[in-house]
Residue frames as a rotation matrix with the C-alpha (Angstrom) as fourth column:
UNK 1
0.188 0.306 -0.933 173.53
-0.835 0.551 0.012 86.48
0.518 0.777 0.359 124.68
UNK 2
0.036 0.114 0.993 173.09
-0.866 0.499 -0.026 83.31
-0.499 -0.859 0.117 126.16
UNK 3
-0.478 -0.393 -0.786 174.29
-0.866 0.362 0.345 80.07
0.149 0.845 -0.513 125.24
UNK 4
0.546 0.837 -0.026 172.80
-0.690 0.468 0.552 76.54
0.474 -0.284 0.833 125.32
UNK 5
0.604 -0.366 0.708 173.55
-0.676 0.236 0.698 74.44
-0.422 -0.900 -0.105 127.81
UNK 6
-0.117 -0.774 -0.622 176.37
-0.980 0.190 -0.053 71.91
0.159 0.604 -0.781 126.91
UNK 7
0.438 0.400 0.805 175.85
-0.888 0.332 0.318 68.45
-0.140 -0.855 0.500 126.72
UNK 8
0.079 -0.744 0.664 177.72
-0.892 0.245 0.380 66.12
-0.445 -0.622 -0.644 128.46
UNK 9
0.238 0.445 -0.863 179.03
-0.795 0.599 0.090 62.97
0.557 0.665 0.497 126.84
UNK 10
0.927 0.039 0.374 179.12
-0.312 0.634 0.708 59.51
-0.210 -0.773 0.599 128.61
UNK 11
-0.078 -0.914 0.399 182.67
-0.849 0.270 0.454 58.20
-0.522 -0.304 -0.797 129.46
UNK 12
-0.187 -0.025 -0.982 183.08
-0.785 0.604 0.134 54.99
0.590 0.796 -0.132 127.35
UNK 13
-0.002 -0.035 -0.999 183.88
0.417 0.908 -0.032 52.68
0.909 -0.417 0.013 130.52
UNK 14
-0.287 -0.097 0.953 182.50
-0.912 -0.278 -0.303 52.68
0.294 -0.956 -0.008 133.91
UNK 15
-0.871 -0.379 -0.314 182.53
-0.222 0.872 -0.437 51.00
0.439 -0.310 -0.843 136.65
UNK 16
-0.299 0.887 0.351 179.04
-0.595 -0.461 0.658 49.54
0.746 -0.012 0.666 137.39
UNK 17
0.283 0.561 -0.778 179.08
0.652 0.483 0.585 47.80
0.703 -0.673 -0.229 140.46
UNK 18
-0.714 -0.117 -0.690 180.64
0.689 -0.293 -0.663 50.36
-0.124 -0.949 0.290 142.25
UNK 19
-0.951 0.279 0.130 177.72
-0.232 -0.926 0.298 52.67
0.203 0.253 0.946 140.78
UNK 20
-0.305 0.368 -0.879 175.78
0.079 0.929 0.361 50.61
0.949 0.041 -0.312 141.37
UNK 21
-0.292 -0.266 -0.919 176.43
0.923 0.172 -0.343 50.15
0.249 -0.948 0.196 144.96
UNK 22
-0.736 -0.019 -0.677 176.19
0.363 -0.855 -0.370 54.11
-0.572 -0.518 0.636 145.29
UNK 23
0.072 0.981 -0.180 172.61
0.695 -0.179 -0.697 54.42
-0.716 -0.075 -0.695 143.84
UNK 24
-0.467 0.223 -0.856 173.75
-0.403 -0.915 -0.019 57.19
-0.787 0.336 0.517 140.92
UNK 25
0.449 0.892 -0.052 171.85
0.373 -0.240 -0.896 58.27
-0.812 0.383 -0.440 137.84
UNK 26
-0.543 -0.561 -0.625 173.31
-0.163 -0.660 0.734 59.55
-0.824 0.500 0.267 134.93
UNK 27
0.393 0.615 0.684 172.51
0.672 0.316 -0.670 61.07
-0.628 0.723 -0.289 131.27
UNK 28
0.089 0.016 -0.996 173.68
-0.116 -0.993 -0.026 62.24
-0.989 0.118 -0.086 129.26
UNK 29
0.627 0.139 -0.767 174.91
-0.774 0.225 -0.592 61.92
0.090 0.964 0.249 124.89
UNK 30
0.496 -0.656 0.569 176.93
0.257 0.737 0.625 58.83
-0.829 -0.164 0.534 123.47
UNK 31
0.140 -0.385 -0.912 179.31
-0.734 -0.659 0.166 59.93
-0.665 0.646 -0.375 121.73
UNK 32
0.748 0.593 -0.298 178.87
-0.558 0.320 -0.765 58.08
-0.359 0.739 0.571 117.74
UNK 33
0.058 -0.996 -0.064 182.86
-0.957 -0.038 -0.288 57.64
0.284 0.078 -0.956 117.66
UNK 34
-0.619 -0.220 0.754 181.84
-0.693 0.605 -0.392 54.30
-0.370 -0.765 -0.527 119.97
UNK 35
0.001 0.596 0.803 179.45
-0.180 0.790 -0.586 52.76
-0.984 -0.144 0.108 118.11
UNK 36
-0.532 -0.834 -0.145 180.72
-0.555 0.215 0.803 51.24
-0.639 0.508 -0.577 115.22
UNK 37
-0.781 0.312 0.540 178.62
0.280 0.949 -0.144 48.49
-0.558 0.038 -0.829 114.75
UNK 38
0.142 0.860 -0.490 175.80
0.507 -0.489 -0.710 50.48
-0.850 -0.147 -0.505 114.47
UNK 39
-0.026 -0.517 -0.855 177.61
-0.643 -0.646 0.410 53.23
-0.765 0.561 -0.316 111.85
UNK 40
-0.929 -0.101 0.357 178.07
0.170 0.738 0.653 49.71
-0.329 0.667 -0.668 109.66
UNK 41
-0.710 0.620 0.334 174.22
0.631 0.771 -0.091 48.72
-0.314 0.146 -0.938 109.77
UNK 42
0.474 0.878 0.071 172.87
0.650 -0.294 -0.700 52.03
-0.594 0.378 -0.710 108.92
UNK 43
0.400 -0.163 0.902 173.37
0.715 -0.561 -0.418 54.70
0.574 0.812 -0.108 106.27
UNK 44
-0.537 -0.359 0.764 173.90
-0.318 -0.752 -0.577 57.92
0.782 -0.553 0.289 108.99
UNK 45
-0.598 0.374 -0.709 173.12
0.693 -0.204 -0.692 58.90
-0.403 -0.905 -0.137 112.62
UNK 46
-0.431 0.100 0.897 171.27
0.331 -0.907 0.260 61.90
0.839 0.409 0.358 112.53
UNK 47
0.629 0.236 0.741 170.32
-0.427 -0.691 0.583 62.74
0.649 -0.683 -0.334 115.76
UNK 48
-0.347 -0.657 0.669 172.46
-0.877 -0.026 -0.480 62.63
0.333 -0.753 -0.567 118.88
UNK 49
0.022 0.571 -0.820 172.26
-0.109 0.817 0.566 59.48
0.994 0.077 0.080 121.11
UNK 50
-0.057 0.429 0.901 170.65
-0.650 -0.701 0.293 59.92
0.758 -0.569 0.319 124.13
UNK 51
-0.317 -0.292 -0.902 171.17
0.269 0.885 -0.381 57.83
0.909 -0.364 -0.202 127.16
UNK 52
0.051 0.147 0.988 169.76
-0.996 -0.065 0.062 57.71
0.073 -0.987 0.143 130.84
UNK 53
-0.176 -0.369 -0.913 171.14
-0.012 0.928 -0.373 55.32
0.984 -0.055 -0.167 132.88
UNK 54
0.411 0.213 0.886 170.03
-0.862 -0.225 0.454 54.46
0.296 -0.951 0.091 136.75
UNK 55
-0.117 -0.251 -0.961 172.36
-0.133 0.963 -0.235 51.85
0.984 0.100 -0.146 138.48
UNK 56
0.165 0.507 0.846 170.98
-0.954 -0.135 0.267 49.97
0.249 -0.851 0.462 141.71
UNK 57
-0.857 -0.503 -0.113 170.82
-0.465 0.850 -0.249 47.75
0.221 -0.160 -0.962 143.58
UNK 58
-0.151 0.984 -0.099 167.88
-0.774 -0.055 0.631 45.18
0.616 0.172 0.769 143.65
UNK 59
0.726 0.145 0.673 166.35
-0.623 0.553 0.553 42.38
-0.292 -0.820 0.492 145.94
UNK 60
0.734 -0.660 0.161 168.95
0.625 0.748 0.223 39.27
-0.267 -0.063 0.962 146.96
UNK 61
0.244 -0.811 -0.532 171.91
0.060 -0.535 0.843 42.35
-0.968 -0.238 -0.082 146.23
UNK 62
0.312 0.102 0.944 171.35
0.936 0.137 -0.324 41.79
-0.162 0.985 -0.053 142.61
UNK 63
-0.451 -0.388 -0.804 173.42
0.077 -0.914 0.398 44.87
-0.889 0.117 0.442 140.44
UNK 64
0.085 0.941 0.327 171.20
0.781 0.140 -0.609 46.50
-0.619 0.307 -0.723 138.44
UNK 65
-0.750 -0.651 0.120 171.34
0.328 -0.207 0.922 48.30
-0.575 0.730 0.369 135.29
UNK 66
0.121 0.989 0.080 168.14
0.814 -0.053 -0.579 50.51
-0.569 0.135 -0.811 134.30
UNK 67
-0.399 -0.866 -0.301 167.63
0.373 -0.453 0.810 52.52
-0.838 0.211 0.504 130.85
UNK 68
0.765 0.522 0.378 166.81
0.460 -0.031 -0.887 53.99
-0.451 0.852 -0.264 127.90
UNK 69
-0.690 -0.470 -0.550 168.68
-0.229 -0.580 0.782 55.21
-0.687 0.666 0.292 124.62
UNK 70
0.270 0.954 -0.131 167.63
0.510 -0.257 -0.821 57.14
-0.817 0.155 -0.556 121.51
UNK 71
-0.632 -0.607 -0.481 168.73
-0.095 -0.556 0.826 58.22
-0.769 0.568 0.294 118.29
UNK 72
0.735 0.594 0.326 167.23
0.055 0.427 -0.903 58.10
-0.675 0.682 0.281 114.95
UNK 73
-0.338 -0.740 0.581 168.77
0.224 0.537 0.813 56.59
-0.914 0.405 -0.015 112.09
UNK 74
0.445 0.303 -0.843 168.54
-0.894 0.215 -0.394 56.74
0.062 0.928 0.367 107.63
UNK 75
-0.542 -0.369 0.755 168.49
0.126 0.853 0.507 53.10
-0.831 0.369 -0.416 106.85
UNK 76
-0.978 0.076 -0.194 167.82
-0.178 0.176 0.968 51.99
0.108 0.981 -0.159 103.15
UNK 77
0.236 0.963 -0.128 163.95
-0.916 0.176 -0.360 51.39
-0.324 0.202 0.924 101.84
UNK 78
-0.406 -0.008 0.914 163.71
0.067 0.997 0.038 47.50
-0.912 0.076 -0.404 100.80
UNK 79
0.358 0.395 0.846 161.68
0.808 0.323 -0.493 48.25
-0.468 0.860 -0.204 97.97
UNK 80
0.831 -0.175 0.529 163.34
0.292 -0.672 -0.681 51.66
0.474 0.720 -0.507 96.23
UNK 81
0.158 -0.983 -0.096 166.68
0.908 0.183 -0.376 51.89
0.387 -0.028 0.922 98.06
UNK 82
0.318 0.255 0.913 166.08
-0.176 -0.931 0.321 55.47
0.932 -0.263 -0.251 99.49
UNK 83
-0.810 -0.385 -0.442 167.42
0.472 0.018 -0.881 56.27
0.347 -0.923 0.167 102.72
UNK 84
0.318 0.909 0.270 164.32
-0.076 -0.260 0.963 56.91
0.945 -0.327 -0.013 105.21
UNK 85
-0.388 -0.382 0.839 164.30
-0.792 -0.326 -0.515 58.01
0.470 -0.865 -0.176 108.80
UNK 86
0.192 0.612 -0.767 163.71
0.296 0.709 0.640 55.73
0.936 -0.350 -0.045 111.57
UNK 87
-0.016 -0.259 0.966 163.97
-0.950 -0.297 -0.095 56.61
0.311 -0.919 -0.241 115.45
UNK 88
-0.077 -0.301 -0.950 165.39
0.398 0.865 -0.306 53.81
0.914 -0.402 0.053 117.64
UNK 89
-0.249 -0.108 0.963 164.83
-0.747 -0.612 -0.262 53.51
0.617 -0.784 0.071 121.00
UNK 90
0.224 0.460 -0.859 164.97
-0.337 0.864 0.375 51.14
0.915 0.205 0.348 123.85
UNK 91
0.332 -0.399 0.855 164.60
-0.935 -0.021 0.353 50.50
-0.123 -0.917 -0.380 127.71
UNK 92
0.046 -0.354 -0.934 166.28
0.025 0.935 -0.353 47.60
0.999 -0.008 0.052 129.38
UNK 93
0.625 0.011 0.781 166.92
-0.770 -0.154 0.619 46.49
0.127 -0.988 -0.088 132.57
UNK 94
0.307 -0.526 -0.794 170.35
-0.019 0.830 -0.557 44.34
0.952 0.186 0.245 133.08
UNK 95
0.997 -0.073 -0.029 171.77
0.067 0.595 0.801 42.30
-0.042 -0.800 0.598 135.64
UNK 96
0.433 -0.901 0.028 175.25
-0.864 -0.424 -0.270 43.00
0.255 0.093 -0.963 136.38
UNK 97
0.888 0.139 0.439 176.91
-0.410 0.671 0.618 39.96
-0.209 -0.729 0.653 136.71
UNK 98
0.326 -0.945 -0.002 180.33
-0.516 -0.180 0.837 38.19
-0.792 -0.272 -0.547 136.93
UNK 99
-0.770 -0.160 0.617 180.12
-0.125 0.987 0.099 34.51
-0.625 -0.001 -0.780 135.59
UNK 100
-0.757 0.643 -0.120 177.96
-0.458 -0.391 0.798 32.77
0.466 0.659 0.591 133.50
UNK 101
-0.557 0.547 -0.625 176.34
0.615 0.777 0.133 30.71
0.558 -0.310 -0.770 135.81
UNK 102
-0.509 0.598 -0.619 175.01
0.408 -0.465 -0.786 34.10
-0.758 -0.653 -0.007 137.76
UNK 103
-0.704 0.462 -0.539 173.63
-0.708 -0.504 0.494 34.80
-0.043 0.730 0.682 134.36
UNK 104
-0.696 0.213 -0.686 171.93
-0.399 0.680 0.616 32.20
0.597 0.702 -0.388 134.37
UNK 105
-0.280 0.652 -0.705 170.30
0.938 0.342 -0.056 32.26
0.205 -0.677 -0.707 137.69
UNK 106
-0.830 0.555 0.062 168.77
-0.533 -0.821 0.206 36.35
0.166 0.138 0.976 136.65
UNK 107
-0.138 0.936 0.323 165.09
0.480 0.348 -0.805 36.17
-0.866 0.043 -0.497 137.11
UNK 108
-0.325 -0.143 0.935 163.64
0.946 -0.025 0.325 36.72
-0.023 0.989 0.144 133.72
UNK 109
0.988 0.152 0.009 162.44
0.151 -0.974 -0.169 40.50
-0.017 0.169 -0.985 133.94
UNK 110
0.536 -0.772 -0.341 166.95
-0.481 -0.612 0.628 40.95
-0.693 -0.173 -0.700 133.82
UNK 111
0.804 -0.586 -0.102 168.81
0.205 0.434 -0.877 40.20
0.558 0.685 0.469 130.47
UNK 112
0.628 -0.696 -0.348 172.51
0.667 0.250 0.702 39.60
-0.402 -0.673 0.621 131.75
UNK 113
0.908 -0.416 0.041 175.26
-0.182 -0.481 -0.858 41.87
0.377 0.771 -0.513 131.07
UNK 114
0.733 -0.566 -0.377 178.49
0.678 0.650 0.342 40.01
0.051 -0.507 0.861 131.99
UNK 115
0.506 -0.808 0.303 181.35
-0.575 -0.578 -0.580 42.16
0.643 0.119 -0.756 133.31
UNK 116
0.833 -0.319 -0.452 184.35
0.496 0.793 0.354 40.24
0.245 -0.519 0.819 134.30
UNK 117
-0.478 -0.878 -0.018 186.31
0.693 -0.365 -0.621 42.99
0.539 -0.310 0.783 135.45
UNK 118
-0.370 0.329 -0.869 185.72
0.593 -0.636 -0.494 46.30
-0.715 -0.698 0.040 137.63
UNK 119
-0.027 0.401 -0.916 185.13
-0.696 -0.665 -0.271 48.47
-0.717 0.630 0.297 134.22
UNK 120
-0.292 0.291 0.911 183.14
0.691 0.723 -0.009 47.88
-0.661 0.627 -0.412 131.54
UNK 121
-0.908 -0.265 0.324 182.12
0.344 -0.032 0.938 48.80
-0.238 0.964 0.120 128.29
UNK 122
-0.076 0.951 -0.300 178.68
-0.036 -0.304 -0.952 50.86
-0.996 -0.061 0.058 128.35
UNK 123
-0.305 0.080 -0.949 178.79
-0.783 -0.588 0.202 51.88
-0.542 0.805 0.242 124.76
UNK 124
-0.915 -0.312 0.256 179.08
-0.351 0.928 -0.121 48.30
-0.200 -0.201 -0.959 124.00
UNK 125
-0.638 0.769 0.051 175.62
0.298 0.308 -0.904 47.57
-0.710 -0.561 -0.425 126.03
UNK 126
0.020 0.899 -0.437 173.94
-0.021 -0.436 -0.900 50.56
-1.000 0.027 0.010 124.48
UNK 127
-0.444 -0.205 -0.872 175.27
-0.895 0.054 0.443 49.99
-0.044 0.977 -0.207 120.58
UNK 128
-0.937 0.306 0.171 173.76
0.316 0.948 0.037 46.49
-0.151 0.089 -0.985 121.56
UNK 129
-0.776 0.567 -0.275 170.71
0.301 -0.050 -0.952 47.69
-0.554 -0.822 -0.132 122.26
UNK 130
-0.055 0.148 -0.987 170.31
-0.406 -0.907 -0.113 49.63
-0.912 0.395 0.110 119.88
UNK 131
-0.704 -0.378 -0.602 171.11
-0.708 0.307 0.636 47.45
-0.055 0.874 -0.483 116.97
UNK 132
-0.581 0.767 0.272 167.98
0.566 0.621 -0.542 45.15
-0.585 -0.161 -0.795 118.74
UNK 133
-0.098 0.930 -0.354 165.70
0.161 -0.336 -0.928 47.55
-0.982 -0.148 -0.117 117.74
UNK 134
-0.829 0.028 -0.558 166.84
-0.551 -0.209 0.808 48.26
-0.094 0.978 0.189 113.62
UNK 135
0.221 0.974 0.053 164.14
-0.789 0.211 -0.576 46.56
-0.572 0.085 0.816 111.67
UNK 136
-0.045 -0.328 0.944 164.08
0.513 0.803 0.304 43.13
-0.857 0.498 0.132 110.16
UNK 137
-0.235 0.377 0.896 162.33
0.971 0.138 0.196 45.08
-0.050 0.916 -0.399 107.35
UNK 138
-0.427 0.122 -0.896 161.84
0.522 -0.776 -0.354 48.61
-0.739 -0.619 0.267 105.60
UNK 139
-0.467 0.189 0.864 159.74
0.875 -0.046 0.483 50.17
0.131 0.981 -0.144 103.56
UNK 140
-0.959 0.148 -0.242 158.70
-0.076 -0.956 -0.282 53.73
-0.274 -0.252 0.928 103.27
UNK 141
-0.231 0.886 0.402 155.11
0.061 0.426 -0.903 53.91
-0.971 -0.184 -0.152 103.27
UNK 142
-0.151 0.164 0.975 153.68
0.933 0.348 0.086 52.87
-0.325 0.923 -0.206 99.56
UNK 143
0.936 0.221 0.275 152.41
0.325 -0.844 -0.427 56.86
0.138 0.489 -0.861 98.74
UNK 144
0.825 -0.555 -0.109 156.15
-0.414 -0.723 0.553 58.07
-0.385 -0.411 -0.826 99.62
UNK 145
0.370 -0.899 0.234 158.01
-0.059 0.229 0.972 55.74
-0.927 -0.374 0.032 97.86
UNK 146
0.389 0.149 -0.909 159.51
-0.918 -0.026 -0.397 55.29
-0.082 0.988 0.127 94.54
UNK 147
0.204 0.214 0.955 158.74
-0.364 0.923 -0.129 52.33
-0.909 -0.321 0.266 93.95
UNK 148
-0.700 -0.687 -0.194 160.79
-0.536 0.327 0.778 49.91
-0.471 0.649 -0.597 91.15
UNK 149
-0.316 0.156 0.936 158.08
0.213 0.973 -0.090 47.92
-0.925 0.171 -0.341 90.15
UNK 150
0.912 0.278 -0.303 157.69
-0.194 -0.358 -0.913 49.87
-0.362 0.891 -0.273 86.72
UNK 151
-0.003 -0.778 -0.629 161.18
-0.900 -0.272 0.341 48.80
-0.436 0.567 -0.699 85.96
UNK 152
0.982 0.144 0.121 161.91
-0.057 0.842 -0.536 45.81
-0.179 0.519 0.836 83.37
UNK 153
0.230 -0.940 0.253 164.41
-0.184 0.214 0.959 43.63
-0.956 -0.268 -0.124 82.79
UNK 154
-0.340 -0.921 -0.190 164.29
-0.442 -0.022 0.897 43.97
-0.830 0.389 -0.399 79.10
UNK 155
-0.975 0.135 0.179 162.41
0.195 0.902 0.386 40.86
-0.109 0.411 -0.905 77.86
UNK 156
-0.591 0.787 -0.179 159.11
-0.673 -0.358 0.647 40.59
0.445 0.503 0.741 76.66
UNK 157
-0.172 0.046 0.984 156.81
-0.773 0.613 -0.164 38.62
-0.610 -0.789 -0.070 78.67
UNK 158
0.918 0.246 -0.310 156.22
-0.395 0.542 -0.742 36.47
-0.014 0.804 0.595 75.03
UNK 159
0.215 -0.842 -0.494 159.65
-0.468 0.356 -0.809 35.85
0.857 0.405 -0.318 74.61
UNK 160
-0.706 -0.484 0.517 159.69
-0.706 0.544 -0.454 34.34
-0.062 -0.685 -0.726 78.63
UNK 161
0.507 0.677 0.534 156.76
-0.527 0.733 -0.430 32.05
-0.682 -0.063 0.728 78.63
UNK 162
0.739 -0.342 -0.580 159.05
-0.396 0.475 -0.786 30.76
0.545 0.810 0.216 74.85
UNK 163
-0.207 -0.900 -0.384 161.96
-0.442 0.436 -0.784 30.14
0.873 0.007 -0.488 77.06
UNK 164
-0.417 0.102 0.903 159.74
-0.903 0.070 -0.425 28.57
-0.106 -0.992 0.063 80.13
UNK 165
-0.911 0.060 -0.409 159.83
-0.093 0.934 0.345 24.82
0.403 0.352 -0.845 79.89
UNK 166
-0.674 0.728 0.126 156.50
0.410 0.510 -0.756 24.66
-0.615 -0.458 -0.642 81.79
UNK 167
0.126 0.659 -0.741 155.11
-0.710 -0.462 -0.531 27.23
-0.693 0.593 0.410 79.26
UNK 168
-0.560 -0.259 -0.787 156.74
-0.823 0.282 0.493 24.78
0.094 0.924 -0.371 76.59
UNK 169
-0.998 0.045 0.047 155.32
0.044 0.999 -0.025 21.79
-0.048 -0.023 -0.999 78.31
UNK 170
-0.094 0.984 0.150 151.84
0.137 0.162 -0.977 22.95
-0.986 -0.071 -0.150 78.46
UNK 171
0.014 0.216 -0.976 151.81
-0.917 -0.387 -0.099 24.05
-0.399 0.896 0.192 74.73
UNK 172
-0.919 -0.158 -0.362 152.74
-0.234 0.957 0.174 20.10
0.318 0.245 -0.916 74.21
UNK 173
-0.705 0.693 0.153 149.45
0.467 0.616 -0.635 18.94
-0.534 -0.376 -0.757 76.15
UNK 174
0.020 0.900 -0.435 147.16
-0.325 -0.405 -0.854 21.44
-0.945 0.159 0.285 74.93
UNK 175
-0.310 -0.228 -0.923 148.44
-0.947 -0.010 0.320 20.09
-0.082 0.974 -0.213 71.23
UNK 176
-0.935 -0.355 -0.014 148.20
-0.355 0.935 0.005 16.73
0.011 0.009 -1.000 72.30
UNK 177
-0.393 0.901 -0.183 144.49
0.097 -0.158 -0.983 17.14
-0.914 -0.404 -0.026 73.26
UNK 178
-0.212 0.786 -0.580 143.44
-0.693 -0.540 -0.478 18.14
-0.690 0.301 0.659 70.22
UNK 179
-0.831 -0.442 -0.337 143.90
-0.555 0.697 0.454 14.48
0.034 0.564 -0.825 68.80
Protein backbone atom coordinates (compact mmCIF):
# COMPACT_ATOMS: atom_id res chain seq x y z
CA UNK A 1 0.00 0.00 0.00
CA UNK A 2 1.36 3.13 -0.90
CA UNK A 3 1.07 6.36 0.59
CA UNK A 4 0.77 9.93 -0.78
CA UNK A 5 3.44 11.91 -0.96
CA UNK A 6 3.73 14.40 2.03
CA UNK A 7 3.51 17.87 1.65
CA UNK A 8 5.91 20.09 2.81
CA UNK A 9 5.01 23.26 4.65
CA UNK A 10 6.84 26.65 4.14
CA UNK A 11 8.96 27.83 7.16
CA UNK A 12 7.28 31.10 8.34
CA UNK A 13 10.62 33.28 7.97
CA UNK A 14 13.28 33.19 5.47
CA UNK A 15 15.93 34.77 4.53
CA UNK A 16 15.43 36.29 1.03
CA UNK A 17 18.38 37.92 -0.01
CA UNK A 18 20.50 35.25 0.77
CA UNK A 19 17.98 33.08 -1.46
CA UNK A 20 17.93 35.17 -3.46
CA UNK A 21 21.53 35.48 -4.13
CA UNK A 22 21.57 31.52 -4.53
CA UNK A 23 18.92 31.36 -7.35
CA UNK A 24 16.49 28.67 -5.27
CA UNK A 25 12.89 27.75 -5.94
CA UNK A 26 10.65 26.54 -3.55
CA UNK A 27 6.88 25.17 -3.01
CA UNK A 28 5.38 24.05 -1.20
CA UNK A 29 1.76 24.49 1.51
CA UNK A 30 1.29 27.58 3.95
CA UNK A 31 0.47 26.48 6.78
CA UNK A 32 -3.33 28.47 7.83
CA UNK A 33 -1.95 28.81 11.59
CA UNK A 34 -0.02 32.09 9.85
CA UNK A 35 -2.55 33.77 8.30
CA UNK A 36 -4.72 35.35 10.54
CA UNK A 37 -5.78 38.17 8.79
CA UNK A 38 -7.14 36.27 6.23
CA UNK A 39 -9.06 33.57 8.83
CA UNK A 40 -10.78 37.15 10.08
CA UNK A 41 -12.02 38.24 6.47
CA UNK A 42 -13.43 35.00 5.48
CA UNK A 43 -15.84 32.42 6.86
CA UNK A 44 -13.26 29.09 6.34
CA UNK A 45 -10.20 28.00 4.30
CA UNK A 46 -11.07 25.05 2.57
CA UNK A 47 -8.44 24.12 0.50
CA UNK A 48 -4.75 24.06 1.38
CA UNK A 49 -2.62 27.14 0.43
CA UNK A 50 -0.40 26.63 -2.15
CA UNK A 51 2.71 28.59 -2.74
CA UNK A 52 5.64 28.62 -5.38
CA UNK A 53 8.14 30.90 -4.79
CA UNK A 54 11.39 31.65 -7.21
CA UNK A 55 13.95 34.13 -5.62
CA UNK A 56 16.55 35.92 -8.04
CA UNK A 57 18.33 38.08 -8.85
CA UNK A 58 17.45 40.72 -11.58
CA UNK A 59 19.16 43.48 -13.80
CA UNK A 60 21.18 46.48 -11.70
CA UNK A 61 21.43 43.35 -8.72
CA UNK A 62 17.88 44.06 -7.92
CA UNK A 63 16.47 41.00 -5.25
CA UNK A 64 13.73 39.51 -6.62
CA UNK A 65 10.76 37.82 -5.39
CA UNK A 66 8.59 35.73 -8.04
CA UNK A 67 5.11 33.86 -7.30
CA UNK A 68 2.00 32.52 -7.02
CA UNK A 69 -0.44 31.38 -4.12
CA UNK A 70 -3.80 29.58 -4.00
CA UNK A 71 -6.45 28.59 -1.83
CA UNK A 72 -10.10 28.87 -2.03
CA UNK A 73 -12.15 30.44 0.45
CA UNK A 74 -16.40 30.46 1.83
CA UNK A 75 -16.99 34.12 2.12
CA UNK A 76 -20.63 35.38 2.83
CA UNK A 77 -23.21 36.14 -0.29
CA UNK A 78 -24.10 40.06 -0.10
CA UNK A 79 -27.50 39.47 -0.98
CA UNK A 80 -28.67 36.08 1.15
CA UNK A 81 -25.78 35.70 3.60
CA UNK A 82 -24.81 32.09 2.48
CA UNK A 83 -21.37 31.14 2.56
CA UNK A 84 -20.18 30.49 -1.23
CA UNK A 85 -16.89 29.27 -2.55
CA UNK A 86 -14.42 31.46 -4.07
CA UNK A 87 -10.74 30.43 -5.23
CA UNK A 88 -8.07 33.11 -4.66
CA UNK A 89 -5.13 33.30 -6.39
CA UNK A 90 -2.31 35.56 -7.25
CA UNK A 91 1.18 36.08 -8.97
CA UNK A 92 3.47 38.86 -7.97
CA UNK A 93 6.72 39.85 -8.51
CA UNK A 94 8.52 41.88 -5.47
CA UNK A 95 11.50 43.79 -5.03
CA UNK A 96 13.41 42.97 -2.06
CA UNK A 97 14.45 45.95 -0.60
CA UNK A 98 15.95 47.61 2.54
CA UNK A 99 14.79 51.34 2.86
CA UNK A 100 12.15 53.22 1.62
CA UNK A 101 13.80 55.24 -0.70
CA UNK A 102 15.00 51.81 -2.67
CA UNK A 103 11.30 51.28 -2.74
CA UNK A 104 10.81 53.92 -4.30
CA UNK A 105 13.32 53.79 -7.02
CA UNK A 106 11.63 49.78 -8.13
CA UNK A 107 10.75 50.04 -11.72
CA UNK A 108 7.04 49.65 -11.86
CA UNK A 109 6.65 45.89 -13.11
CA UNK A 110 8.14 45.34 -8.86
CA UNK A 111 5.72 46.16 -5.92
CA UNK A 112 8.26 46.61 -2.91
CA UNK A 113 8.51 44.29 -0.13
CA UNK A 114 10.61 46.02 2.58
CA UNK A 115 12.78 43.75 4.74
CA UNK A 116 14.86 45.55 7.21
CA UNK A 117 16.51 42.71 8.60
CA UNK A 118 18.19 39.34 7.21
CA UNK A 119 14.70 37.31 7.87
CA UNK A 120 11.51 38.05 6.98
CA UNK A 121 8.08 37.28 7.19
CA UNK A 122 6.81 35.31 3.93
CA UNK A 123 3.46 34.42 5.30
CA UNK A 124 3.02 38.02 5.90
CA UNK A 125 3.70 38.77 1.94
CA UNK A 126 1.52 35.88 0.90
CA UNK A 127 -1.62 36.56 3.55
CA UNK A 128 -1.09 40.06 1.83
CA UNK A 129 -1.59 38.91 -1.28
CA UNK A 130 -4.04 37.08 -0.83
CA UNK A 131 -6.37 39.33 1.00
CA UNK A 132 -5.74 41.65 -2.53
CA UNK A 133 -7.59 39.36 -4.33
CA UNK A 134 -11.05 38.76 -1.79
CA UNK A 135 -13.77 40.60 -3.60
CA UNK A 136 -15.05 44.08 -3.07
CA UNK A 137 -18.38 42.28 -3.71
CA UNK A 138 -20.34 38.84 -3.59
CA UNK A 139 -23.07 37.41 -4.83
CA UNK A 140 -23.86 33.89 -5.74
CA UNK A 141 -25.16 33.80 -9.09
CA UNK A 142 -29.09 35.01 -9.08
CA UNK A 143 -30.48 31.10 -10.02
CA UNK A 144 -28.37 29.76 -6.86
CA UNK A 145 -29.24 32.09 -4.46
CA UNK A 146 -31.79 32.62 -1.87
CA UNK A 147 -32.48 35.63 -2.34
CA UNK A 148 -34.25 38.08 0.61
CA UNK A 149 -36.06 40.19 -1.53
CA UNK A 150 -39.49 38.37 -0.68
CA UNK A 151 -38.90 39.38 2.86
CA UNK A 152 -40.92 42.43 4.50
CA UNK A 153 -40.48 44.57 7.07
CA UNK A 154 -43.98 44.36 8.28
CA UNK A 155 -45.67 47.56 7.02
CA UNK A 156 -47.96 47.96 4.36
CA UNK A 157 -46.83 49.92 1.52
CA UNK A 158 -50.34 52.22 2.30
CA UNK A 159 -49.47 52.76 5.67
CA UNK A 160 -45.64 54.12 4.28
CA UNK A 161 -46.59 56.49 1.57
CA UNK A 162 -49.24 57.85 5.08
CA UNK A 163 -46.11 58.32 7.01
CA UNK A 164 -43.97 59.83 3.86
CA UNK A 165 -44.01 63.58 4.07
CA UNK A 166 -43.42 63.77 0.28
CA UNK A 167 -46.39 61.32 -0.13
CA UNK A 168 -48.19 63.83 2.37
CA UNK A 169 -46.97 66.79 0.46
CA UNK A 170 -48.12 65.72 -2.85
CA UNK A 171 -51.66 64.76 -1.55
CA UNK A 172 -51.64 68.69 -0.45
CA UNK A 173 -50.96 69.88 -4.20
CA UNK A 174 -53.03 67.49 -5.93
CA UNK A 175 -55.96 68.93 -3.39
CA UNK A 176 -54.90 72.26 -3.95
CA UNK A 177 -55.36 71.91 -7.77
CA UNK A 178 -58.61 71.05 -7.67
CA UNK A 179 -59.61 74.75 -6.68
Amino acid sequence: MSMPPMRSFLPRMLEPRRLAHQGVAISGELDQAFCDRLTEAVIDIVEPIDVELRFDTAEQGRRVMTGTVSTSVLIPCQRCLEAMPVALSAEFRLGIVWSEEEAAALPKDLDPWLVDNEAADVAEVLEDELLLTLPFVSYHPKDQCNDVAGYSTGEHPAEESAKNPFGILKQLKNSGSDN
